[in-house]
C-alpha positions as CSV (number, residue, x, y, z in Angstrom):
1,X,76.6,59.1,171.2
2,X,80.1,58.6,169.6
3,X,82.7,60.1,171.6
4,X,86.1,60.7,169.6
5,X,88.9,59.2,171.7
6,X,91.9,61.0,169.4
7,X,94.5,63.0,171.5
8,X,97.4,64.7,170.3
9,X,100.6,62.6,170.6
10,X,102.2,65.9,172.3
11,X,99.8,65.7,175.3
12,X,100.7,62.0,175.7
13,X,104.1,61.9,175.2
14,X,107.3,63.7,176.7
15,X,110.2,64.6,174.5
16,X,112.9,62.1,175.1
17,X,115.5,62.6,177.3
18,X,118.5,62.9,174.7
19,X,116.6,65.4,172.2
20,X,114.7,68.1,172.4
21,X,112.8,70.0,169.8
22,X,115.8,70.9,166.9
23,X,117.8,68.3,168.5
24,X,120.4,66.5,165.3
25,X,119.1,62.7,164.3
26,X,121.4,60.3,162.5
27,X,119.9,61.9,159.3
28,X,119.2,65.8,160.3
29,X,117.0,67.9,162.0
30,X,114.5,65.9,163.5
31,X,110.8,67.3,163.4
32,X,108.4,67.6,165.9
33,X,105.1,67.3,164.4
34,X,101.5,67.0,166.4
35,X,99.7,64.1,165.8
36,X,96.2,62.5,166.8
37,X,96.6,59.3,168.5
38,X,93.6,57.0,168.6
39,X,94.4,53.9,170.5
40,X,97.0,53.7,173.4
41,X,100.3,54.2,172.4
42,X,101.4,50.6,172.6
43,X,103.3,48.7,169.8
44,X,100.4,49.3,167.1
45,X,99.3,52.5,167.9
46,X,96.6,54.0,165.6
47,X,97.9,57.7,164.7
48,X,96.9,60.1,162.4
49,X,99.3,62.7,160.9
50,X,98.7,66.4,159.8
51,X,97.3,66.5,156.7
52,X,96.8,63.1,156.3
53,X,92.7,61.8,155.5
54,X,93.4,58.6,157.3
55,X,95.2,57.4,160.1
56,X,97.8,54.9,160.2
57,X,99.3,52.4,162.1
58,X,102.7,53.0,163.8
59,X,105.0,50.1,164.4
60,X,108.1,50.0,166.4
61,X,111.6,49.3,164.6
62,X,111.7,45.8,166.0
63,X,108.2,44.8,164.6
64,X,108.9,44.1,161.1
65,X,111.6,42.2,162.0
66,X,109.6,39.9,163.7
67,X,107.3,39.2,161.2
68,X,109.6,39.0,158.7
69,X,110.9,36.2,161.2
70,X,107.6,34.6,161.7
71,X,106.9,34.7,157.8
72,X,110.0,32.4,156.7
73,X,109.0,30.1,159.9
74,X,105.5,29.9,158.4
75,X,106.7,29.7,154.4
76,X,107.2,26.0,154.4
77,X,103.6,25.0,155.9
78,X,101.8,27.5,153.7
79,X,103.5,26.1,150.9
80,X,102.4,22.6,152.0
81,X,98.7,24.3,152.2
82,X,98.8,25.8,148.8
83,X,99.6,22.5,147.3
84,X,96.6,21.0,149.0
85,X,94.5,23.9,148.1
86,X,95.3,23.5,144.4
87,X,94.8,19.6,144.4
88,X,91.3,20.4,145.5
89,X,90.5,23.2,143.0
90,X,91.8,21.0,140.3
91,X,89.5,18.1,141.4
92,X,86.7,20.5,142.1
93,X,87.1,22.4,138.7
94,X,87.6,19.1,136.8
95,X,84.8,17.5,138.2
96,X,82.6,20.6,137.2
97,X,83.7,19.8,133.8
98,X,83.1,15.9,133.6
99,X,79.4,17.2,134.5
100,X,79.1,20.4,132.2
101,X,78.9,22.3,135.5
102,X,80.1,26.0,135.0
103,X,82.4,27.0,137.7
104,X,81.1,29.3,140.1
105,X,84.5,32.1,140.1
């Protein structure tokens, strides 16, 4: 039996205390809007918006900051693993053709 664990975001959340519903943003009017929520409402909560098919994931603010960090700490050693990758493709792929071996991709 599949039991759909979706929730409106409304009935989980309260309005925060500096705005309420036609409160100003930085940019406007901010819109309150209804949404399913599928997952707890932690840092990658799965939501789905009105008149969207699928849901999404919402991140906080912070997040892709982060990765973007974590990405540049990581470019160096993936560039290190390309370069071995390719070394053993062009070994692989010229050893295929010393032996009239089609490639397999």
């Amino acid at each position: 039996m599949l039991v759909q664990r979706s929730r409106s975001l409304k009935a989980r959340l309260r309005t925060p205390p500096l705005m309420s519903t036609g409160d100003v943003g930085l940019n406007g009017v901010v819109e309150r809007v209804e949404a399913e929520l599928f997952t707890d409402g932690r840092n990658d909560a799965v939501v789905r918006l009105p008149g969207r098919r699928f849901p999404g994931v919402l991140i906080q603010g912070d997040s892709p900051h982060i990765l973007r960090s974590d990405l540049a700490d990581a470019w160096d050693s993936a560039g290190l693993l390309l370069a071995g990758l390719d070394a053993l493709l062009t070994r692989y792929a010229d050893a295929l053709r010393e032996h009239v071996i089609p490639r397999p991709y």
